[in-house]
N, C-alpha and C positions, 0 to 999 in steps of 0.2 A: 320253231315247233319241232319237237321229234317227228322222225320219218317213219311210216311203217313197216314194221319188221314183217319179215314172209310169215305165214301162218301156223309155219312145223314152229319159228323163233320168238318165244315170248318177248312181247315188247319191252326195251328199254330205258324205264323214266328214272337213273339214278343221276341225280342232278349234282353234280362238285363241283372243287376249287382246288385246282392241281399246280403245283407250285415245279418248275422246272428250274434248278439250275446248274448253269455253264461254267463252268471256268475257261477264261479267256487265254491265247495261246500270242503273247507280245504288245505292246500299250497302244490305248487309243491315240491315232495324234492328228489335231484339227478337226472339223465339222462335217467329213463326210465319208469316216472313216466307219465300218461297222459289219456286222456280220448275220449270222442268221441262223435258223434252225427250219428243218421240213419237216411235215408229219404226214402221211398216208394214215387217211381219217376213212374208216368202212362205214360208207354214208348211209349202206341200207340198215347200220345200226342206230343212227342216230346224227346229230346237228352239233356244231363247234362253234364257242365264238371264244377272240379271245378279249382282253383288257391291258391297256399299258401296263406294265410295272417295270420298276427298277431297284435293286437295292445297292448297285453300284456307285459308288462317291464320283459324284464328279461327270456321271454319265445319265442321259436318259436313255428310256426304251421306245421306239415308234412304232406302231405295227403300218405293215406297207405290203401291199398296196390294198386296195378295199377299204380302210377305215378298220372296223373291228372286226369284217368278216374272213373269211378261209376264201382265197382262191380256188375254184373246180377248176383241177387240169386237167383230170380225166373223169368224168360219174360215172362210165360204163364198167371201170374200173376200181371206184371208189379212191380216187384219187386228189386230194386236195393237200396244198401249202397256206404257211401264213411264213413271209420275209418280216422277221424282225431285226431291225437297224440297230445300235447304238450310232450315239451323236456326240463327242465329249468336245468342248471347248477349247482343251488344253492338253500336255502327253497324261496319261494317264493308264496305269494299270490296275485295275479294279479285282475284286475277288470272285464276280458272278453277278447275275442279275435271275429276277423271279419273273417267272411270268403268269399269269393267273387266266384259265379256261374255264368257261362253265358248259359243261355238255350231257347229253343224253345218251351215253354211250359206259359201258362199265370200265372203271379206273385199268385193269390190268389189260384194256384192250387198248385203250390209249397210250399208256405207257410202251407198251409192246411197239407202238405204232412210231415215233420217234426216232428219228436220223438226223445227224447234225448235218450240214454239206458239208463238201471238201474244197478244201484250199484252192487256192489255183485262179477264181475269178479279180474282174480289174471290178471295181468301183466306179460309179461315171464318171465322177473325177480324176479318175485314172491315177487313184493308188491301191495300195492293195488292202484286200479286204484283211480284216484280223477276226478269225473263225473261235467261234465257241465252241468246245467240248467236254465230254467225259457227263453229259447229260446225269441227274438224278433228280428223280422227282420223289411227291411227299405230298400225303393226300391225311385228310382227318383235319383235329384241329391243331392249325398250324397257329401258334398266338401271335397272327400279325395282323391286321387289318387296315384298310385305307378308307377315306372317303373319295369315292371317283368324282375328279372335277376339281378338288380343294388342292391343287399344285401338289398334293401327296401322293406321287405310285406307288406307293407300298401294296403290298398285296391285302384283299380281302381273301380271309381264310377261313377256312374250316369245312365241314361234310355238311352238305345239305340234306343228304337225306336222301330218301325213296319221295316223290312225291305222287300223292293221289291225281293230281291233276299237274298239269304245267304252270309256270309263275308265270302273271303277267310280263309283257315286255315295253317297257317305254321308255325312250331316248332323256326324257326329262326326270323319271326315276331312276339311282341306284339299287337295287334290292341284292342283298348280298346276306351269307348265315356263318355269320364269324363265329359259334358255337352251335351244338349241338342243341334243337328243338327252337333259336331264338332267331328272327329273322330282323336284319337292319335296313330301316327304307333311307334315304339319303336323298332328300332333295335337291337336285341336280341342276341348279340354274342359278351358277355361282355369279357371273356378269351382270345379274341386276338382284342380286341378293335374294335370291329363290323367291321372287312374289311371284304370286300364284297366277295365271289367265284362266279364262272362263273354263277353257276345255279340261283343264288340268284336277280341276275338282271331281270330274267322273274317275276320269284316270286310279287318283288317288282311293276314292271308293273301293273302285275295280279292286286294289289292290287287298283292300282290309277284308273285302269279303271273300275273296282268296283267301288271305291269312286265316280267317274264321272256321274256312273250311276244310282248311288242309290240316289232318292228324297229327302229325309228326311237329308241326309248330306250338307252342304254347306260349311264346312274350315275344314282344314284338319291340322292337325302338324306331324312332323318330327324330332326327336328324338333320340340319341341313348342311351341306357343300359350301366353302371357301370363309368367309368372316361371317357369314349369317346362319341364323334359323329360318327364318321366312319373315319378309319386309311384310308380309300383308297380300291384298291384292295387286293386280298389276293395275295400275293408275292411267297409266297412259290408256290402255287399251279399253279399259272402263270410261276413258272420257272420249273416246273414237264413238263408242258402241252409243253413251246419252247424246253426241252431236250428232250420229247417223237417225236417229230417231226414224228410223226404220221400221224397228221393233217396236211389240205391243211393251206397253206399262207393267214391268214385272212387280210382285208382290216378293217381298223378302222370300217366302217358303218356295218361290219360282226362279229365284234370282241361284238361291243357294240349294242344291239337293238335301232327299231324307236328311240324309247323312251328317250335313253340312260346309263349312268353308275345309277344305282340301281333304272332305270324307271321312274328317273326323269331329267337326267342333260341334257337332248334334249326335255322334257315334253311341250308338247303343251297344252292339256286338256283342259276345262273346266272352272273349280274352283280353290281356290285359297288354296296354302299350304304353309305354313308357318315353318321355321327353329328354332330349340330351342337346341342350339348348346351348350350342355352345356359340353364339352371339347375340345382334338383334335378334327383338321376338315382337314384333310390332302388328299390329291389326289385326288381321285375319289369322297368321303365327299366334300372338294373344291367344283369341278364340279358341285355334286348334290345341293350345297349350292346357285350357284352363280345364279342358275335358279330358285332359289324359288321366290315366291313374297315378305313375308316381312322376317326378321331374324333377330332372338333374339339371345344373346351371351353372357357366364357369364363373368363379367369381370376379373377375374384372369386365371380360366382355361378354355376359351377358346383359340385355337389357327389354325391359316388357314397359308396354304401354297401348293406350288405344285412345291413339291419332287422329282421329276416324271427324270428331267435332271441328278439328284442325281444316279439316278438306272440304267441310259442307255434306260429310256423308255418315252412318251412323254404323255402328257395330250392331248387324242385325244376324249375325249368324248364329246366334246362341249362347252369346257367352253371358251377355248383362243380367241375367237370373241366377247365372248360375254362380258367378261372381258373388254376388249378394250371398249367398249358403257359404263360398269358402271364404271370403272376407268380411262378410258385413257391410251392411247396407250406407254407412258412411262412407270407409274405404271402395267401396265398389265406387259408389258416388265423386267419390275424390280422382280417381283413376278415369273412370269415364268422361266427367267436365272437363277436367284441366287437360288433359290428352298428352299427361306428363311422363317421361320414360324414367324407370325405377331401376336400382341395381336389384343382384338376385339376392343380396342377404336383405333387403326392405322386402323382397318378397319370400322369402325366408322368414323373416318375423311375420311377416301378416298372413302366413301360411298356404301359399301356393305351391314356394318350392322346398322340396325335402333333403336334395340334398345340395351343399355348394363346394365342390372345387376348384384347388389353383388350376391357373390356366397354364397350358402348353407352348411353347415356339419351338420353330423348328431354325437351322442354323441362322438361316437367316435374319431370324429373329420376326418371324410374321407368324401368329398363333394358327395352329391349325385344330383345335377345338380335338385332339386326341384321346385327351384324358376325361374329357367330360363323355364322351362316347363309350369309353373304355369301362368308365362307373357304372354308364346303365349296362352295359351289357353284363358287368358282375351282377349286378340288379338281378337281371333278367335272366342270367342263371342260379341264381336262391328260386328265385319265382316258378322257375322249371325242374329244378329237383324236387319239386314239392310233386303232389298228386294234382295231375291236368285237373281229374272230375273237382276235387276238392276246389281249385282256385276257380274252375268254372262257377260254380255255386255261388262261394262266397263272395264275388265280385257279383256275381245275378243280386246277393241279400243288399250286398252294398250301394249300388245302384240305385234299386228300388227305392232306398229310404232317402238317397240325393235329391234322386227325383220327388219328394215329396208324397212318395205314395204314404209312408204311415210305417212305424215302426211295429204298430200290430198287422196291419194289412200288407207289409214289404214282406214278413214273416210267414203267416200264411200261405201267401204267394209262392215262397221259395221252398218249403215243404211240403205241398200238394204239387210242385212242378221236379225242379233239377233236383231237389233232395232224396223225393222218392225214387229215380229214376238210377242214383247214383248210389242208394241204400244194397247192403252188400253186395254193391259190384266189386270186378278183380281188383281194381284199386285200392277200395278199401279193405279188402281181404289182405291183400300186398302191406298195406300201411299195418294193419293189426297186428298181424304175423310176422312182421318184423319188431315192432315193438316187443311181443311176448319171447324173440330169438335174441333180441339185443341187435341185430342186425339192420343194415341200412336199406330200405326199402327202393327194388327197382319198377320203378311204376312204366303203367304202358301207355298208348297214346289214349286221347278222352273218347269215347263215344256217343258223349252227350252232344 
């Protein structure tokens, strides 16, 4: 959380992804060879963290010590470090590495704030350190992006923004704004293929209703870390909780929030978020899938199904109604019995998902779901050049009529509610007066 700024100092909430890099001065050679950068961070402006990255071949990046946080040398002072290592296997001379901060502090103060150390120290292994220098950093959008957790440090990038409020913080989510206005959540719990546990459903919520409310956001993606999208529930800890029978008898609408399984698969909201499905998409994933707006899917490893008959336990989060409206009441049927997993072009025909591309690997040759990530977020920038109020609206008309209200009655609804409210506002002023100038309209944030 940012710090309080003194009262003469307007507070600080410009939230980035500041991209640093070094060039290295002689080759890595063996496992404990590596070097570092300091920063004197003026803490009464604001909070540091940082995030591995690396784009050097052949080398990773660790932050040490603390984990992800800034060591306090001195607070009286506003003085704090982060020791970032490289590691390389073998000799190796690289071209630089990136490293990626998100902070509360404005960009030129940071920058400003940057010292490489100086040569001279031993290693605990006791060889010598190989120092990085000639520091330059680079702030906006930078077109690179990572999934934190999927073995990929690449940097997440781009300006986040002014935010109204501060972005949730949770170890089990990524949230990252690899373009301007579009926010990427990334399900973070690659080691059992992101299923979800009970707590994590608030969590998720937390997050959307953040999204919903922060101005400066307008699309949103959905994501998950290492070879999956989301397994589902977590299984194990769902069968701890029925053999503890501790607990009262929950009712599905008890079991799963408003909202639904991981805060979205009952999601009403706002704005529009978009699926970037780039593996398994099984049970509760499903669920969250089948209520997104639009969804992307790589075409080899993606795969959707609901398992749920399989286990003794039933897909109660909201998807089986709503399944029926995009597939029909067979195929829904077919899907729900048999608990059979489909590729993304069968679900491509049967019209779930909209779009399908090839899959990615990285050297290795183990897909890191890049491209499919990479599509929604083109997505998700058409969707945001548009006018916020406009897509607010017409997703409110769209909805309504999913939901079965009535194609007279969804109608209604949305022009006695968001359409009057949204009738010559700036936006739509912005969008007219560009069409009549031939020019491309700069729209502002929604205020609906």
């Amino acid at each position: 959380m940012a710090a309080e700024a003194s009262p003469t100092t307007p507070k600080l909430t410009h939230v980035f992804n500041l991209r640093a890099h070094m060039s290295r001065e002689g080759a890595v050679s063996g496992k404990h060879r590596g070097g570092g950068i300091r920063h004197l961070a003026p803490l009464t402006g604001g909070h540091l963290k940082g995030v591995d990255g690396s784009r050097a071949e052949g080398l990773s990046v660790k932050l040490m010590p603390g984990g992800s946080d800034w060591l306090i040398v001195d607070e009286a002072r506003g003085i704090a470090y982060l020791d970032v290592r490289t590691h390389g296997t073998e000799d190796h001379t690289g071209s630089g590495f990136y490293i990626h901060y998100t902070g509360y502090l404005g960009l030129d103060e940071v920058a400003a704030a940057f010292q490489t150390w100086k040569p001279g120290n031993k290693s605990s292994k006791g060889g010598d350190h190989h120092w990085w220098t000639n520091p330059t950093f680079e702030t906006g959008n930078i077109p690179k992006h990572s999934i934190i957790g999927a073995g990929d440090s690449s940097l997440i990038a781009g300006n986040m923004g002014v935010f109204k409020n501060d972005p949730p913080d949770f170890n089990s989510l990524a949230l990252s704004f690899p373009i301007d206005h579009v926010l990427l959540i990334t399900l973070n719990m690659p080691e059992r293929l992101n299923a979800l546990s009970s707590w994590q459903h608030e969590q998720l919520e937390s997050v959307f209703r953040w999204y919903d409310r922060e101005p400066s956001l307008r699309c949103a993606v959905v994501t998950g870390a290492g070879r999956s999208f989301c397994a589902g529930a977590n299984l194990k800890e769902w069968k701890q909780r029925v053999e503890a029978s501790v607990a009262p008898k929950e009712t599905p609408r008890e079991r799963w929030l408003t909202s639904g399984f991981g805060g979205l698969s009952n999601r009403t909201g706002k704005k529009p978020v978009i699926a970037a499905v780039n593996g398994p998409c099984m049970g509760g994933g499903m669920e969250m899938v089948v209520n997104c707006d639009l969804v992307v899917a790589g075409r080899t490893k993606a795969k959707f199904g609901l398992p749920e008959v399989q286990r003794g336990v039933v897909a109660s989060a909201g998807s089986l109604p709503r399944l029926i409206r995009t597939l029909g009441m067979q195929r829904a049927s077919e899907m729900a019995f048999l608990g059979r997993a489909y590729d993304s072009q069968t679900m491509q025909d049967w019209g779930l998902v909209n779009f399908v591309v090839n899959d990615d690997e990285n050297d290795s040759g183990a897909q890191t779901g890049k491209a499919v990530v990479d599509e929604a977020i083109q997505l998700a920038k058409e969707i945001s050049d548009n006018s916020p109020d406009s897509i607010i609206t017409t997703r409110e008309g769209l909805r309504l009529g999913w939901e079965a209200m009535g194609p007279t009655m969804a109608t209604e609804v949305v022009g006695k509610g968001l359409l009057a409210r949204m009738d010559n506002g700036e936006n739509m002023k912005k969008g007219l007066s560009s069409f009549a100038n031939r020019s491309k309209p700069r729209f502002v944030n929604s205020k609906l």
